[in-house]
N, C-alpha and C positions, 0 to 999 in steps of 0.2 A: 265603888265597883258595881257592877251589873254583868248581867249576862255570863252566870258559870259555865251553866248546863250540868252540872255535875261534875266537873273537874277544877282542883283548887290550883293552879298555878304556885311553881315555884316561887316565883316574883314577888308574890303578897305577902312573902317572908321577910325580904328583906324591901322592898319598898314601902311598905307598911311596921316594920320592923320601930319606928319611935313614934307612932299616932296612939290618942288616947281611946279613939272609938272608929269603928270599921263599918260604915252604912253600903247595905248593897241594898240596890235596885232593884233586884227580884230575876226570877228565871234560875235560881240557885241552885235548880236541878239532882239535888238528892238532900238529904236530910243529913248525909254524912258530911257532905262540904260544907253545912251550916253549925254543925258539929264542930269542924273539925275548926270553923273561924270561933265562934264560940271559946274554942279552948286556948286559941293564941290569944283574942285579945277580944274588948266588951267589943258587941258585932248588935246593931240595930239592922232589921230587914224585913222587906215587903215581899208577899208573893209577886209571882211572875206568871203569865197563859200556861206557860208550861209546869207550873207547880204544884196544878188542880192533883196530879195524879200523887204526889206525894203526901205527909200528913206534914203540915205544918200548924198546929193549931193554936201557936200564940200568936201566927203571925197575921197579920193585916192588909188589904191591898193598899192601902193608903195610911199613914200617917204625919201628924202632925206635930212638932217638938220643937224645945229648945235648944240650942248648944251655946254655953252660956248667955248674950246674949243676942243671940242669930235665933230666928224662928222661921225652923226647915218645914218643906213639905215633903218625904219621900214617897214616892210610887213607880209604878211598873211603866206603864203605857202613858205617856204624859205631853207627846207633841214637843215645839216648840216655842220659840213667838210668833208670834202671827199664824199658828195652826195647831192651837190650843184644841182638843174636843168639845162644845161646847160648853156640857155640863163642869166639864173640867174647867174651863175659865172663867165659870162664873163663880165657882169653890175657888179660885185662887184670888181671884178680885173680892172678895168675903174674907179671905183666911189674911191677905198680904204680908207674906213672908217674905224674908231676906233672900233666902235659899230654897233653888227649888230643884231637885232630882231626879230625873228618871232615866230610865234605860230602855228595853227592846227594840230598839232601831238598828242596835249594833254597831252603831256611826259615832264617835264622841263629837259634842258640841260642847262649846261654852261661850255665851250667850247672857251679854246682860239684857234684860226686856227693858226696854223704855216706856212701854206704856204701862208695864204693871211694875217696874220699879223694884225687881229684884234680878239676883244673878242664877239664870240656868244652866244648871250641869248637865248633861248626858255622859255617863263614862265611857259609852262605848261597850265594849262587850271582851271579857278577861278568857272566856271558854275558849274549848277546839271549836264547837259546834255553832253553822251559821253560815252567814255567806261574806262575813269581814277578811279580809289577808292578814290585819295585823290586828294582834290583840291593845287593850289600851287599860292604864287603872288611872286613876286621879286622887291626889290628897291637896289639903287646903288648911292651911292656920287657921284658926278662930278666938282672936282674944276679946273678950268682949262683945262688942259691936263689931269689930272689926275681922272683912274675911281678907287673908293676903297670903303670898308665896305658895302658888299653887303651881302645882309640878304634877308635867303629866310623863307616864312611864309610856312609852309603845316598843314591841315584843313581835316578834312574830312569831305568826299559830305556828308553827307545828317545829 
């Protein structure tokens, strides 16, 4: 998920409702929405541009992990293929992950890159706030090596 703004969608309740772990993309927009994913289920997350003004201070603009054996990249602002930033693609051509995450565009993509040889996520943006019409979340299996049955929810804002 990406792009709260500060409001947690009913949806995340129940389409999130049997995953093991909740990565949002940043833009989470209050400290209470992080909270309050925290308290449903394990919730890994990146700031967001708009997060400067809240305290978030375990969290990271960028990180890099496993899920069992998928090696994610999550962050905020992160492009796509072929218009990667360029400091950004040259940490990803470095890092070569399986999975790569981000948000702020508000748009969901998904995106295998062929030249850098992983699968990109954008979830899109779950908030009211923005200039998208329909909200979007994303979840994805991960056994193993292996990512599959990924199912996307889209909602409309308001």
């Amino acid at each position: 998920m990406s792009d709260s703004h500060g409001t947690l969608p009913k949806q995340v309740y129940t389409f999130f409702e049997d995953v093991d772990v909740i990565l949002h993309a940043g833009d989470i927009g209050s400290a209470d929405v992080l909270l309050e994913l925290q308290n449903f289920k394990k919730t890994i997350a990146v700031t967001g541009n708009i997060d400067a003004e809240y305290e978030f201070p375990r969290l990271q603009k960028t990180i890099v992990f496993n899920i069992e054996q998928v090696k994610v990249i999550l962050t905020h602002i992160g492009g796509y293929p072929n218009h990667y930033p360029y400091d950004l693609k040259h940490f990803l051509q470095n890092e070569k992950p399986n999975l790569f995450i981000c948000g702020h565009s508000h748009i969901c993509k998904i995106i295998f890159d062929e030249e850098l040889n992983f699968l990109h996520i954008n979830p899109g943006a779950c908030g009211k706030s923005g200039m998208h019409t329909k909200c979007t979340l994303i979840k994805l299996d991960i056994e193993g090596k292996e990512m599959k049955n990924l199912d996307l929810l889209e909602y409309n804002k308001y």
